[in-house]
N, CA, C, O and CB atoms as a CASP TS submission, in Angstrom:
PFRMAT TS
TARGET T0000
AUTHOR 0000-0000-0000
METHOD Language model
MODEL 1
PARENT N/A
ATOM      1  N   UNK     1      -1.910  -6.445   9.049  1.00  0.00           N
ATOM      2  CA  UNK     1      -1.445  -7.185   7.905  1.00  0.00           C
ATOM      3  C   UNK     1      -0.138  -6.589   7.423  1.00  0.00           C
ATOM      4  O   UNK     1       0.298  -5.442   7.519  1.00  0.00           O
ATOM      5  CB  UNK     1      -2.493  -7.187   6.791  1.00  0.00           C
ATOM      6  N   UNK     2       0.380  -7.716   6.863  1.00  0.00           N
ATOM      7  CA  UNK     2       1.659  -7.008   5.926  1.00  0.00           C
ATOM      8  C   UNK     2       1.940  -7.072   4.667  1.00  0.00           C
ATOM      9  O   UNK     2       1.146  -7.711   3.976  1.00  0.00           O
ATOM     10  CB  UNK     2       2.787  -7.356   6.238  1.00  0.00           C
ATOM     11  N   UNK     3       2.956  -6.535   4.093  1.00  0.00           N
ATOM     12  CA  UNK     3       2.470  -6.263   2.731  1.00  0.00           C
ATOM     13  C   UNK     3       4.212  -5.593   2.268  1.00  0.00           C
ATOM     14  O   UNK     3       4.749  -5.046   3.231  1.00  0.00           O
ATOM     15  CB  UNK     3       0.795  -4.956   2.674  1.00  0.00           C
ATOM     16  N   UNK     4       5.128  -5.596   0.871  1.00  0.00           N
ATOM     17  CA  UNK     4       5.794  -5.282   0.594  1.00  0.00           C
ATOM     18  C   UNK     4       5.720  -4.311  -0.547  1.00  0.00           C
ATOM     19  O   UNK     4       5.588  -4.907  -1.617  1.00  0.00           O
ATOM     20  CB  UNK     4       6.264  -6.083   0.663  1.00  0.00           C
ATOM     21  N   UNK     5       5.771  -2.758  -0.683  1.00  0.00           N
ATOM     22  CA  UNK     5       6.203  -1.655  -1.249  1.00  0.00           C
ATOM     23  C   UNK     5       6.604  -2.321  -2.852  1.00  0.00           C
ATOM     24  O   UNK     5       7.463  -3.201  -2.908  1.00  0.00           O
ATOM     25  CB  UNK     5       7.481  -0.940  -0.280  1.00  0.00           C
ATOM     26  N   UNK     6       6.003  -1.892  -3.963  1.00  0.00           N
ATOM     27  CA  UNK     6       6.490  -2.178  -5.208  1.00  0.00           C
ATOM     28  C   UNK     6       7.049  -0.811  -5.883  1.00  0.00           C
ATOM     29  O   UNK     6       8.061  -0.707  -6.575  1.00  0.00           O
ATOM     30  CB  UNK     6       5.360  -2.867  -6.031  1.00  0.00           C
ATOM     31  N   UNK     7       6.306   0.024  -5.579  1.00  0.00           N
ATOM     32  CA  UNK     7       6.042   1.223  -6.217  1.00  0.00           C
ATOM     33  C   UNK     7       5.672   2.540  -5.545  1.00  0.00           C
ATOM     34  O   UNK     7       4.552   2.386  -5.058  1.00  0.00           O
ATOM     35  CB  UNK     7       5.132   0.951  -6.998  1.00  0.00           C
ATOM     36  N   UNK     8       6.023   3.481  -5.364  1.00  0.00           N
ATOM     37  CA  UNK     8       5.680   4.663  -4.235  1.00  0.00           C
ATOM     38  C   UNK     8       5.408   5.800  -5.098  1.00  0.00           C
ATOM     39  O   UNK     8       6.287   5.923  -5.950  1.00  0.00           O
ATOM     40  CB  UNK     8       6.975   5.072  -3.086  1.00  0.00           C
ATOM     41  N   UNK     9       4.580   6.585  -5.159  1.00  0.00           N
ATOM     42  CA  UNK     9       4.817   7.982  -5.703  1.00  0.00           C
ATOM     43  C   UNK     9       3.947   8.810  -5.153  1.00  0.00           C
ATOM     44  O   UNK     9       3.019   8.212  -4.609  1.00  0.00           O
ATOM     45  CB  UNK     9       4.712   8.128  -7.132  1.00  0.00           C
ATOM     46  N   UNK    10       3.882  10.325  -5.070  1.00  0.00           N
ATOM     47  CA  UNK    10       3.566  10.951  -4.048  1.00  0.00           C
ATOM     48  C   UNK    10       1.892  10.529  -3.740  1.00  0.00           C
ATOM     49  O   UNK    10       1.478  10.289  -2.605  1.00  0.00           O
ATOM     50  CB  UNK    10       3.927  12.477  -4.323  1.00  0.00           C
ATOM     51  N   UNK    11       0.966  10.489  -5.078  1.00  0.00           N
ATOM     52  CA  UNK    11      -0.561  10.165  -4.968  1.00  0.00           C
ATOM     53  C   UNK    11      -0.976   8.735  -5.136  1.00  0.00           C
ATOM     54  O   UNK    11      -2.121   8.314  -5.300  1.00  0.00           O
ATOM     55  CB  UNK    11      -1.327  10.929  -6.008  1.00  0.00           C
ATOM     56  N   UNK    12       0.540   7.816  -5.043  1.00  0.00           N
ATOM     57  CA  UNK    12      -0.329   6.391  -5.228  1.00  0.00           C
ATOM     58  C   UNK    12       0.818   5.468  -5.005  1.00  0.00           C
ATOM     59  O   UNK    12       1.963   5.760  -5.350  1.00  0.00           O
ATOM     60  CB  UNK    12      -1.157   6.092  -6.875  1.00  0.00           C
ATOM     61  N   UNK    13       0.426   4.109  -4.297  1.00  0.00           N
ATOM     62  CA  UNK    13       0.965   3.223  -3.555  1.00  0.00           C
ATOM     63  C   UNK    13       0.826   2.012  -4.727  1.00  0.00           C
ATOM     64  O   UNK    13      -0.015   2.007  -5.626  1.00  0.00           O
ATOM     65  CB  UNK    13       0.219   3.067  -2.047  1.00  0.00           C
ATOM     66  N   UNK    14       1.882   0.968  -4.486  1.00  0.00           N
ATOM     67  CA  UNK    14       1.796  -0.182  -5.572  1.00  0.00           C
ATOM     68  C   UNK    14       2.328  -1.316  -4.361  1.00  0.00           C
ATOM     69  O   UNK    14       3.392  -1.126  -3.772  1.00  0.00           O
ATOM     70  CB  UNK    14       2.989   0.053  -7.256  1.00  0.00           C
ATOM     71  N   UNK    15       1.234  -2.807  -4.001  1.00  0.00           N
ATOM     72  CA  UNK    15       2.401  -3.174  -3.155  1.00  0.00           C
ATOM     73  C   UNK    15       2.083  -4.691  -3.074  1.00  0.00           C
ATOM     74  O   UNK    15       1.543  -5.124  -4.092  1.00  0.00           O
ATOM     75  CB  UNK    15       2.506  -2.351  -1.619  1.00  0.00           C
ATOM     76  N   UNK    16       2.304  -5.599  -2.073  1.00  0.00           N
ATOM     77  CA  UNK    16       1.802  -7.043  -2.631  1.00  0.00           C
ATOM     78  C   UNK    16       1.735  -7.298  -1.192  1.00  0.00           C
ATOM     79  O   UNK    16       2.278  -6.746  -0.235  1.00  0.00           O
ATOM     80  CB  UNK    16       2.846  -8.168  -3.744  1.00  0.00           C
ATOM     81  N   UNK    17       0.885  -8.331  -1.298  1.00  0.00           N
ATOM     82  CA  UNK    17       0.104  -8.918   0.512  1.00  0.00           C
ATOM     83  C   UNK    17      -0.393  -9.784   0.164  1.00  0.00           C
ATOM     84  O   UNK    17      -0.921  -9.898  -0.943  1.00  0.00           O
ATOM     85  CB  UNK    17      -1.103  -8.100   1.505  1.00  0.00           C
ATOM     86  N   UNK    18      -0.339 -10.770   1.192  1.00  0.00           N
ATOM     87  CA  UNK    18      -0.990 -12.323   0.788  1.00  0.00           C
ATOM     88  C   UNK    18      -2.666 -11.806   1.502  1.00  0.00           C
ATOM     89  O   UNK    18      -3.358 -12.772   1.826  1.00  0.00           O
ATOM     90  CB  UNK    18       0.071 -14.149   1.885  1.00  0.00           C
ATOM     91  N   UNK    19      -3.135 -10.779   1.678  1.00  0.00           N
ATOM     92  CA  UNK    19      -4.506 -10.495   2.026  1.00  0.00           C
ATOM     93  C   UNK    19      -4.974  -9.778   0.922  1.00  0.00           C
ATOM     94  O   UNK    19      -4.460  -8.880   0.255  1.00  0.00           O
ATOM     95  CB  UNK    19      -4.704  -9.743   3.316  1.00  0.00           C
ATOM     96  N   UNK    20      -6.234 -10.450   0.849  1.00  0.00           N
ATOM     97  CA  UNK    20      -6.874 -10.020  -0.314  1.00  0.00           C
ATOM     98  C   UNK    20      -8.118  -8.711   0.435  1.00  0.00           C
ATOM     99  O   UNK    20      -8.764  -8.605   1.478  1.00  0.00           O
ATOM    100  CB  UNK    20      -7.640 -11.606  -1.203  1.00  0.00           C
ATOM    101  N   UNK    21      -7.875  -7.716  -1.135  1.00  0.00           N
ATOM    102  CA  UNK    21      -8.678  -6.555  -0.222  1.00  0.00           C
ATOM    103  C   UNK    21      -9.855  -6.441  -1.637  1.00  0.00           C
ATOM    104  O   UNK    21      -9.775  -7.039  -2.710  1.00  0.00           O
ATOM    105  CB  UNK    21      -7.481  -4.668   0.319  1.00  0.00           C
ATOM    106  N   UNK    22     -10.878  -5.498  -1.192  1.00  0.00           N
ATOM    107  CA  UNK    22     -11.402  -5.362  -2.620  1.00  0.00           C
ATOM    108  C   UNK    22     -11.625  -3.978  -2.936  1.00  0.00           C
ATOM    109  O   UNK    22     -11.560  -3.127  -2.049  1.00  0.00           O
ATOM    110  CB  UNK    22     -12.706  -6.121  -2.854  1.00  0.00           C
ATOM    111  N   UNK    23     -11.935  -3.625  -4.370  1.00  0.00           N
ATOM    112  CA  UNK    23     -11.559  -2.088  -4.758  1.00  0.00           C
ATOM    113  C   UNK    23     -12.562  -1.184  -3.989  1.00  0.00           C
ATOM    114  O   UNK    23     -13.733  -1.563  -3.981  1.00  0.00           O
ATOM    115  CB  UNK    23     -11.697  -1.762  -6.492  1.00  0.00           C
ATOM    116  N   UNK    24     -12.205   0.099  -3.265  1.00  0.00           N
ATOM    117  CA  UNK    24     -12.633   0.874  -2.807  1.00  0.00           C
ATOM    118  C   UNK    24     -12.591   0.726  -0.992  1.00  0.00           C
ATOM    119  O   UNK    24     -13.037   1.597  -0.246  1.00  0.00           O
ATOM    120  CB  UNK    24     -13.757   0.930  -3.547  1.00  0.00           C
ATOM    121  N   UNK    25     -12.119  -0.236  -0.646  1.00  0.00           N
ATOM    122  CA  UNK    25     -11.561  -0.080   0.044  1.00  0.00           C
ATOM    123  C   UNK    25     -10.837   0.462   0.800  1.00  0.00           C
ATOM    124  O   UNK    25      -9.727   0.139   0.377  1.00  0.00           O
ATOM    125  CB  UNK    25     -11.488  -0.330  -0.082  1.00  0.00           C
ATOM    126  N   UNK    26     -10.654   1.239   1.868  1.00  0.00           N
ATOM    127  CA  UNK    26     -10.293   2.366   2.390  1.00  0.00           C
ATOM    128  C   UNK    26      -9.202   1.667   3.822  1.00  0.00           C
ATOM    129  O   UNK    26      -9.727   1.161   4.814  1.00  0.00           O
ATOM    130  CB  UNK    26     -11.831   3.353   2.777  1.00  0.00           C
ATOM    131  N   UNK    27      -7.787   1.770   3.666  1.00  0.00           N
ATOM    132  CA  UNK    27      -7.044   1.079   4.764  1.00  0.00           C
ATOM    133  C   UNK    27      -6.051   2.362   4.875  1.00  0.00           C
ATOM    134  O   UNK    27      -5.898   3.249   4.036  1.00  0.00           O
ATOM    135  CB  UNK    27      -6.293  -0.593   4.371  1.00  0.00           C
ATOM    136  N   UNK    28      -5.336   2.200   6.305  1.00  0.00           N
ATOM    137  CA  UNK    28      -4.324   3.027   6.682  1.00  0.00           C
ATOM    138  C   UNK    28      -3.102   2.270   6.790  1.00  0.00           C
ATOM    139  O   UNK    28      -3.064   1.329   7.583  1.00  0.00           O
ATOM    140  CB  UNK    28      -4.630   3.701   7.873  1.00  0.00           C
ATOM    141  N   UNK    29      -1.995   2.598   6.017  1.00  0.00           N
ATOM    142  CA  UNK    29      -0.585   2.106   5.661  1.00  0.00           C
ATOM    143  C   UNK    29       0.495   3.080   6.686  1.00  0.00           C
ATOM    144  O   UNK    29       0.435   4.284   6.933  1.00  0.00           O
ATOM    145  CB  UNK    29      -0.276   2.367   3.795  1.00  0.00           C
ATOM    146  N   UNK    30       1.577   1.934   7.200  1.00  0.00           N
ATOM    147  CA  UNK    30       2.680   2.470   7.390  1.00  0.00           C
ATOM    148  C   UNK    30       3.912   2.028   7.029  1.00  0.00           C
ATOM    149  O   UNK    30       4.658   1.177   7.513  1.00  0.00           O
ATOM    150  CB  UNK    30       2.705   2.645   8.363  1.00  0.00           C
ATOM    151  N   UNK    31       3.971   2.559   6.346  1.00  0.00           N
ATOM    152  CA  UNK    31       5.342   1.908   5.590  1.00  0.00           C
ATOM    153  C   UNK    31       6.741   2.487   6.267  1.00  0.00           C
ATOM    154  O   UNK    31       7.120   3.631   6.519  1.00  0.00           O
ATOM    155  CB  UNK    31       5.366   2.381   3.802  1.00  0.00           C
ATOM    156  N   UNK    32       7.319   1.207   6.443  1.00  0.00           N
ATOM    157  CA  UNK    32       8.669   1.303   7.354  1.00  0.00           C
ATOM    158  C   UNK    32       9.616   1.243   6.217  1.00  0.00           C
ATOM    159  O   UNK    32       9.509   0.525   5.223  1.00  0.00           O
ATOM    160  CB  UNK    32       8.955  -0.006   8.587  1.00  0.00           C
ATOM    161  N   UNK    33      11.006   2.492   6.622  1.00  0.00           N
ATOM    162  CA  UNK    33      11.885   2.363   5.616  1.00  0.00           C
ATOM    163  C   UNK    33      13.261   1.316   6.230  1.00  0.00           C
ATOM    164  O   UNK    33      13.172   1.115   7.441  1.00  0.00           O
ATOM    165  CB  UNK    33      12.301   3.977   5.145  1.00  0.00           C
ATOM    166  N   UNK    34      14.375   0.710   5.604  1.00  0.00           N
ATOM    167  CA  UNK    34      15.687   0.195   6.387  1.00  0.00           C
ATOM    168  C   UNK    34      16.486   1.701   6.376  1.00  0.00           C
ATOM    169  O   UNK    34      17.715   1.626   6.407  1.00  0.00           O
ATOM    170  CB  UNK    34      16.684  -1.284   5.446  1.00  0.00           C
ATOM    171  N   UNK    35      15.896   3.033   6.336  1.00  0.00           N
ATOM    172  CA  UNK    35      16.981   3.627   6.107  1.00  0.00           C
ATOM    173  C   UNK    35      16.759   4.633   6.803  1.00  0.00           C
ATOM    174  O   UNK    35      16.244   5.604   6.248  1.00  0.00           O
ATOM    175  CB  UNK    35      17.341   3.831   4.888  1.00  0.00           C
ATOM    176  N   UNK    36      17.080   4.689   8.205  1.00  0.00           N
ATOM    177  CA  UNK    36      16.975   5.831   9.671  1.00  0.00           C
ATOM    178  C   UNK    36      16.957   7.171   9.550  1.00  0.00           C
ATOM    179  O   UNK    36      16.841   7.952  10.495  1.00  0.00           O
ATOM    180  CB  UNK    36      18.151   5.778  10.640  1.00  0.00           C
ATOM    181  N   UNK    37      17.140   7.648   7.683  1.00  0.00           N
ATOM    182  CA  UNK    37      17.322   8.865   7.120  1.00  0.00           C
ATOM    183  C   UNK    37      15.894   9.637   7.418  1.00  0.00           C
ATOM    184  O   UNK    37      15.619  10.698   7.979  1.00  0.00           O
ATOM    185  CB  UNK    37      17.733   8.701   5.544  1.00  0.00           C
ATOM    186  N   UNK    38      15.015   8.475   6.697  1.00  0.00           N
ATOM    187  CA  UNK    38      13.791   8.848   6.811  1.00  0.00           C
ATOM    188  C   UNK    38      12.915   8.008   7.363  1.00  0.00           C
ATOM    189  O   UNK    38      12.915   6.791   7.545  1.00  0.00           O
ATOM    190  CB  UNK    38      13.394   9.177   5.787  1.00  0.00           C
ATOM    191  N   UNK    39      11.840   9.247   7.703  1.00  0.00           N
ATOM    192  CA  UNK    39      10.488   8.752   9.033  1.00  0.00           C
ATOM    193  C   UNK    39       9.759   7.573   8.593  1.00  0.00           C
ATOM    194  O   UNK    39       9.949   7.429   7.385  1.00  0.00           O
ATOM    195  CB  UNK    39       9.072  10.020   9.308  1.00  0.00           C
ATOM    196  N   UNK    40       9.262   6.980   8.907  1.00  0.00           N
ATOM    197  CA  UNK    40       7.728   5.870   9.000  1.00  0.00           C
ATOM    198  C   UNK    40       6.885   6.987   7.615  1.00  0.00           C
ATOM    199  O   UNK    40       6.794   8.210   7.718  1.00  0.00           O
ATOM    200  CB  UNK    40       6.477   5.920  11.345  1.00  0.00           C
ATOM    201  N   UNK    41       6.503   6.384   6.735  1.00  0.00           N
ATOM    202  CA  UNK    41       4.910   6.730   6.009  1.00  0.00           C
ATOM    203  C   UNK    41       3.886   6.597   6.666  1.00  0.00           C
ATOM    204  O   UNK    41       3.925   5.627   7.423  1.00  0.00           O
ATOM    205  CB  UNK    41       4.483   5.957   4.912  1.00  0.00           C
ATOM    206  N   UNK    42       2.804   7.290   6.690  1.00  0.00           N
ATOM    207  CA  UNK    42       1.389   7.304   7.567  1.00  0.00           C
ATOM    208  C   UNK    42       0.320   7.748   6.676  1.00  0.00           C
ATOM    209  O   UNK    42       0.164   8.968   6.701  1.00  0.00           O
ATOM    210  CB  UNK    42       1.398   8.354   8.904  1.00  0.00           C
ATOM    211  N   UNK    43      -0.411   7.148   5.945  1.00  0.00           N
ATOM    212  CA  UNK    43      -0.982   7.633   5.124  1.00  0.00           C
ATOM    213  C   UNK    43      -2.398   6.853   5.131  1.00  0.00           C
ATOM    214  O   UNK    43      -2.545   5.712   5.571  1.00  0.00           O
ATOM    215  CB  UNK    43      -0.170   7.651   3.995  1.00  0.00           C
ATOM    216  N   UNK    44      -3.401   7.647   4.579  1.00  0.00           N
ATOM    217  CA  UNK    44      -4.777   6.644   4.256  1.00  0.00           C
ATOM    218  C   UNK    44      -5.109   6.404   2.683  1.00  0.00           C
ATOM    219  O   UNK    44      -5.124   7.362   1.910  1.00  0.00           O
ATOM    220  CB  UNK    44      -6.251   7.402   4.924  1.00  0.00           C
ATOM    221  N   UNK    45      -5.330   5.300   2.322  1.00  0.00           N
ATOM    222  CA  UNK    45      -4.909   4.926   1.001  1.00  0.00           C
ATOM    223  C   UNK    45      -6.875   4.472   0.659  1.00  0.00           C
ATOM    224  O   UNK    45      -7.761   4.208   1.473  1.00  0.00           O
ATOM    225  CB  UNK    45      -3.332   3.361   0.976  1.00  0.00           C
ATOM    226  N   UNK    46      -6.904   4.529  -0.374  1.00  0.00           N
ATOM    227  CA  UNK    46      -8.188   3.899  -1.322  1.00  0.00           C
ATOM    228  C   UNK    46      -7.598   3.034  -2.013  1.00  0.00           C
ATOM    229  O   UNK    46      -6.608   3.287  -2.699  1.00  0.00           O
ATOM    230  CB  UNK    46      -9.012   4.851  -2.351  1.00  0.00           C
ATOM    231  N   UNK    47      -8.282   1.604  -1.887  1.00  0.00           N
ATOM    232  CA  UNK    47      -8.237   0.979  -2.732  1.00  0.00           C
ATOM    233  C   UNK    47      -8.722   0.653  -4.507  1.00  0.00           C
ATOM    234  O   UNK    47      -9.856   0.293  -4.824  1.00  0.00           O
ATOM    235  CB  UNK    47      -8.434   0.514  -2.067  1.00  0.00           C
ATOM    236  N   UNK    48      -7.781   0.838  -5.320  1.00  0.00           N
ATOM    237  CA  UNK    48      -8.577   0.945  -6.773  1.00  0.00           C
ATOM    238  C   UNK    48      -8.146  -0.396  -7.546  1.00  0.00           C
ATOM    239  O   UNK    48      -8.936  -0.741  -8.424  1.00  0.00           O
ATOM    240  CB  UNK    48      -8.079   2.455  -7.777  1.00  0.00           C
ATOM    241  N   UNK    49      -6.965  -1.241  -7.347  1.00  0.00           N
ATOM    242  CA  UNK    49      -6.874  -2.324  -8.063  1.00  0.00           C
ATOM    243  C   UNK    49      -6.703  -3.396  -7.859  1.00  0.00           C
ATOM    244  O   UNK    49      -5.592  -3.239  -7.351  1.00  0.00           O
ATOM    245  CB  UNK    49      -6.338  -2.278  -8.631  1.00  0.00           C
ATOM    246  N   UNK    50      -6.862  -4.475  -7.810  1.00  0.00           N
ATOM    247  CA  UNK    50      -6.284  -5.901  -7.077  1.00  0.00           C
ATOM    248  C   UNK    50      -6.417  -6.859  -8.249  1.00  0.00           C
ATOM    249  O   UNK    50      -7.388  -7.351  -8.823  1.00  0.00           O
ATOM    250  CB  UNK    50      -7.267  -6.532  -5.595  1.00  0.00           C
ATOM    251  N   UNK    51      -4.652  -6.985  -8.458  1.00  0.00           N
ATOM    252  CA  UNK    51      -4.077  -8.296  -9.372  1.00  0.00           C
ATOM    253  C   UNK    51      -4.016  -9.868  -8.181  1.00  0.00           C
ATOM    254  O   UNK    51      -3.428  -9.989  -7.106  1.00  0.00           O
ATOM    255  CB  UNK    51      -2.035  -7.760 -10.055  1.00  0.00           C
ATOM    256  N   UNK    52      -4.601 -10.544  -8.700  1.00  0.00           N
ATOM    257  CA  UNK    52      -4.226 -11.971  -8.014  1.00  0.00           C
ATOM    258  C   UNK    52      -2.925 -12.364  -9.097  1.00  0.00           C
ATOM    259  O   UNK    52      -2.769 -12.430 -10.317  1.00  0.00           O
ATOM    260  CB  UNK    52      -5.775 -13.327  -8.034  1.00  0.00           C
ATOM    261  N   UNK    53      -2.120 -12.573  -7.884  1.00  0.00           N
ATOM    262  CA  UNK    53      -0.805 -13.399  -8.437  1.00  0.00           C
ATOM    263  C   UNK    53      -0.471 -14.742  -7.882  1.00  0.00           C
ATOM    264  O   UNK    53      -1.436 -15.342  -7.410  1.00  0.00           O
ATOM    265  CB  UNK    53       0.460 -12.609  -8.182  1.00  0.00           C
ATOM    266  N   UNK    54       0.682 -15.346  -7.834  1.00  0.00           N
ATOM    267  CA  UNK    54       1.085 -16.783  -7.489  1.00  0.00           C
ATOM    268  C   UNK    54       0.752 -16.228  -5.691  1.00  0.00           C
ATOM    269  O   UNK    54       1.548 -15.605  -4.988  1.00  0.00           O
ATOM    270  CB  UNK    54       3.111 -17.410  -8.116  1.00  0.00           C
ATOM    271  N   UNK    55      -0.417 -16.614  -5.363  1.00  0.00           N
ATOM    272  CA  UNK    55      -0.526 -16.390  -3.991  1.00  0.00           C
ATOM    273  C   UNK    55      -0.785 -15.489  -3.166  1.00  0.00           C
ATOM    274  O   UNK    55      -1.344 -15.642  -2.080  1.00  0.00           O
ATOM    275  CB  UNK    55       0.165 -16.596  -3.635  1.00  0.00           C
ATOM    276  N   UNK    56      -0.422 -14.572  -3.600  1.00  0.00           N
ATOM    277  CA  UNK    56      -0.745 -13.226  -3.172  1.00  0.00           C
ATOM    278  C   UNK    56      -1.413 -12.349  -4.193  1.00  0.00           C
ATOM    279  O   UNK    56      -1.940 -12.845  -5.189  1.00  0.00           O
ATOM    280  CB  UNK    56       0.453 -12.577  -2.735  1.00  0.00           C
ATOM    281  N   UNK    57      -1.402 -10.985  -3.955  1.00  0.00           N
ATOM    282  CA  UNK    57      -2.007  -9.957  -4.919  1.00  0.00           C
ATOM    283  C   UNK    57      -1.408  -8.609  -4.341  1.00  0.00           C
ATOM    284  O   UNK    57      -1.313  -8.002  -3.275  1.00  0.00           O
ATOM    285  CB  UNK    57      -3.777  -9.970  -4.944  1.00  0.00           C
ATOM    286  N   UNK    58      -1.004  -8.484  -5.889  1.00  0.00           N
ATOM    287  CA  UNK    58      -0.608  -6.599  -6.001  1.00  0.00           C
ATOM    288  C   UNK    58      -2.082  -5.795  -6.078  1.00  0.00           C
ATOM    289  O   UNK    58      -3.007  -5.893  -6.884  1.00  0.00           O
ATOM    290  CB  UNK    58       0.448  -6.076  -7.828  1.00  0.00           C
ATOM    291  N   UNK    59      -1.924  -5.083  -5.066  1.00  0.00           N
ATOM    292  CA  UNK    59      -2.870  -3.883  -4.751  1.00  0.00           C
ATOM    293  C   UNK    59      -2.029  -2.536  -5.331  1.00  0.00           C
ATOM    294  O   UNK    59      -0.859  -2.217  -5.122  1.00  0.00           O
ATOM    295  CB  UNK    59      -3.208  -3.764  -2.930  1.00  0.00           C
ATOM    296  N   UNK    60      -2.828  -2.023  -5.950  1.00  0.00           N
ATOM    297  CA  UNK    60      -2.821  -0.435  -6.210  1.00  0.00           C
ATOM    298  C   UNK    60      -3.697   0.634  -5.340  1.00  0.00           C
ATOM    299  O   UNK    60      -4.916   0.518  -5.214  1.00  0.00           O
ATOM    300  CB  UNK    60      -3.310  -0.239  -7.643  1.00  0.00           C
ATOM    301  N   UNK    61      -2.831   1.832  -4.676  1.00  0.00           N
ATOM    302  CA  UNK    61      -3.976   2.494  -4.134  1.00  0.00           C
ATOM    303  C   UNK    61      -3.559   3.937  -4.233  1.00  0.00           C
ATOM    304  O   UNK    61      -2.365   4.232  -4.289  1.00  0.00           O
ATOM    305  CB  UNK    61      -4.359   2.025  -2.650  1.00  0.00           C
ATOM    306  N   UNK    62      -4.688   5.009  -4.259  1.00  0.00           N
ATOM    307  CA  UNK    62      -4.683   5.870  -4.077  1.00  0.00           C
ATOM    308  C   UNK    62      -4.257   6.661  -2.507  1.00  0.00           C
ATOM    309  O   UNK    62      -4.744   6.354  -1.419  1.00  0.00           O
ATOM    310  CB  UNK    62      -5.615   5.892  -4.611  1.00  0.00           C
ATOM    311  N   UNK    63      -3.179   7.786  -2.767  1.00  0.00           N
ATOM    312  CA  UNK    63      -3.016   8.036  -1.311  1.00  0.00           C
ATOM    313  C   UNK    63      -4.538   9.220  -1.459  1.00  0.00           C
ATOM    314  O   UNK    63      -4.857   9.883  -2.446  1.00  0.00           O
ATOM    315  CB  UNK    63      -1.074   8.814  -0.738  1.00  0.00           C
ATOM    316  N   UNK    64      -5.044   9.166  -0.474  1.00  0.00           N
ATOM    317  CA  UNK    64      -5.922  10.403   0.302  1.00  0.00           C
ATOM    318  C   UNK    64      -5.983  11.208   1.106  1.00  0.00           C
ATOM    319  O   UNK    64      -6.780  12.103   1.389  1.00  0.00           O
ATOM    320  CB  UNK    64      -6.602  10.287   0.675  1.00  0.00           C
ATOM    321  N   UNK    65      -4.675  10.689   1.651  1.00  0.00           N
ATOM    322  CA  UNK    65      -4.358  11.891   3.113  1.00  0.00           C
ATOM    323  C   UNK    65      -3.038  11.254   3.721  1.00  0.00           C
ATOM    324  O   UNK    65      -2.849  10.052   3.539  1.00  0.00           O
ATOM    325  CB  UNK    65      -5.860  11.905   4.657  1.00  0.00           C
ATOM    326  N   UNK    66      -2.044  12.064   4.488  1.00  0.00           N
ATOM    327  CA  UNK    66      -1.076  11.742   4.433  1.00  0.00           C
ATOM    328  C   UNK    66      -1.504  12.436   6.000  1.00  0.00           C
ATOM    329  O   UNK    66      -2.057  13.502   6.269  1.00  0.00           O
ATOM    330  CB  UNK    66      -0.024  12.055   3.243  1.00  0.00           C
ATOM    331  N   UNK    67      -0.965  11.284   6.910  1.00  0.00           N
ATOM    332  CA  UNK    67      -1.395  11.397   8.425  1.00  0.00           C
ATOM    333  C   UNK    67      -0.217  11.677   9.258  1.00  0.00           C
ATOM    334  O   UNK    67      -0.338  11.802  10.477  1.00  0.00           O
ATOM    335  CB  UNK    67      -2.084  10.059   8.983  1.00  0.00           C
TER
END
């Protein structure tokens, strides 16, 4: 699935996907940057929030391990 980056900070992910997940949920993210400076993200995230929006939904997640 894919999904677009709202928000990054070192213990928690903010991001939007037309797939709906539900809280506690446990998925592995890689977030690609446009900027060759820096690597791919690899991380395993918990799911704790899901906003339904016009179509999609902002997920909030906890990082848990950084792979």
């Amino acid at each position: 699935h894919q999904g677009f980056c709202k928000n990054l900070s070192h213990s928690g992910i903010l991001f939007t996907s037309g797939q709906a997940l539900s809280s506690g949920d446990a998925i592995s993210i890689n977030l690609q940057t446009s900027n060759s400076s820096f690597a791919p993200l690899k991380a395993r995230v918990e799911i704790v929030r899901i906003v339904p929006t016009d179509n999609k939904y902002d997920i909030a997640g906890k990082i848990v391990e950084y792979q």
